[in-house]
FIFI-295124 format. One record per residue (C-alpha): residue number from 0; x, y, z. Coordinates in steps of 0.5 Angstrom, whole numbers, plus 2048, in hexadecimal, padded with zeros to 3 digits. Layout:
N
+-----+-----+-----+-----+
! num !  c1 !  c2 !  c3 !
+-----+-----+-----+-----+
! NUM !   X !   Y !   Z !
...
+-----+-----+-----+-----+
***
This chain:
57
+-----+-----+-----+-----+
! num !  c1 !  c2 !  c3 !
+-----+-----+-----+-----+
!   0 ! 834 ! 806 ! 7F5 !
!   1 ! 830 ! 806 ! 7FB !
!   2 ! 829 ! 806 ! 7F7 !
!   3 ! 827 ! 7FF ! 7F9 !
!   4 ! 829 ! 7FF ! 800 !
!   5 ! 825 ! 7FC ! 804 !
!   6 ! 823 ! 800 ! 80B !
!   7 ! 824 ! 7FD ! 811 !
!   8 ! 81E ! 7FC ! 816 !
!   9 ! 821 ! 802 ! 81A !
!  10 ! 822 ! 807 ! 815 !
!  11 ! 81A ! 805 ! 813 !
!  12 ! 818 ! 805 ! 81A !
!  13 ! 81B ! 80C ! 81A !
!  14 ! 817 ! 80F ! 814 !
!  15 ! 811 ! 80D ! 818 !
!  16 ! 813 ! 810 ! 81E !
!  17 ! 815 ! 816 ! 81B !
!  18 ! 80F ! 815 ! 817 !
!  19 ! 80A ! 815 ! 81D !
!  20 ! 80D ! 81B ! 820 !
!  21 ! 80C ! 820 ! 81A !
!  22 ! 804 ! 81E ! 81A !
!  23 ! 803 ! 81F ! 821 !
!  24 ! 807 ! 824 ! 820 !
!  25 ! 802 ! 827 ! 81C !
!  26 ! 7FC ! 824 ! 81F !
!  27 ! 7FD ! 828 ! 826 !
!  28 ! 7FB ! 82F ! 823 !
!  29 ! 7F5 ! 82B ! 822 !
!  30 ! 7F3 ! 825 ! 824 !
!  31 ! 7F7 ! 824 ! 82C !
!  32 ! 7F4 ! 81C ! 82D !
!  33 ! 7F6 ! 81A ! 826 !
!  34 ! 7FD ! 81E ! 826 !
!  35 ! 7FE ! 81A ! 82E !
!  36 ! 7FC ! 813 ! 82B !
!  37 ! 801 ! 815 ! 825 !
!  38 ! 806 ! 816 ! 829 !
!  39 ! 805 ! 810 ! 82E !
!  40 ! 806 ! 80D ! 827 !
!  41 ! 80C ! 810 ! 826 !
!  42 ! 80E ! 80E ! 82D !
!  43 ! 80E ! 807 ! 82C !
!  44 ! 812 ! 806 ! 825 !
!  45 ! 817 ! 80A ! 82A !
!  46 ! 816 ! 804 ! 82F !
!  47 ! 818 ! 7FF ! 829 !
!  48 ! 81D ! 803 ! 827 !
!  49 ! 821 ! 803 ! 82E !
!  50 ! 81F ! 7FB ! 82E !
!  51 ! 822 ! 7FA ! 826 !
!  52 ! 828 ! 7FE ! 829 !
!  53 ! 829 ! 7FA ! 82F !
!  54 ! 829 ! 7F4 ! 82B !
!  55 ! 82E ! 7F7 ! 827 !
!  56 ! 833 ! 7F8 ! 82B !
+-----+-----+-----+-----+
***
C-alpha cells in the first residue's frame, strides 16, 4: 500500500544529505575543493533539517 505515498520534506532533505556525503566522499580521493564545497552542502541541508524538526516539535 505504501507505493503512492508521498515523502515528506525532511525525508527528501535526508536523501539529499546522504547524497551530497557520498559524492564527497568520493570526490576527496580526488578533488579535495570540490569534496569540501559537497560537504558544505551537505552541512546546510543538515541545518535545514534541524529547522524543519524545531518547527516540528
Amino acid at each position: 500500500m505504501g507505493f503512492f505515498t508521498r515523502k515528506s520534506k525532511k525525508e527528501k532533505l535526508n536523501e539529499q544529505y546522504k547524497k551530497k556525503l557520498e559524492q564527497a566522499y568520493k570526490m576527496s580521493t580526488s578533488n579535495r575543493t570540490e569534496s569540501d564545497r559537497l560537504t558544505a552542502e551537505a552541512n546546510d541541508i543538515l541545518e535545514e533539517i534541524k529547522k524543519l524538526e524545531e518547527t516540528e516539535a
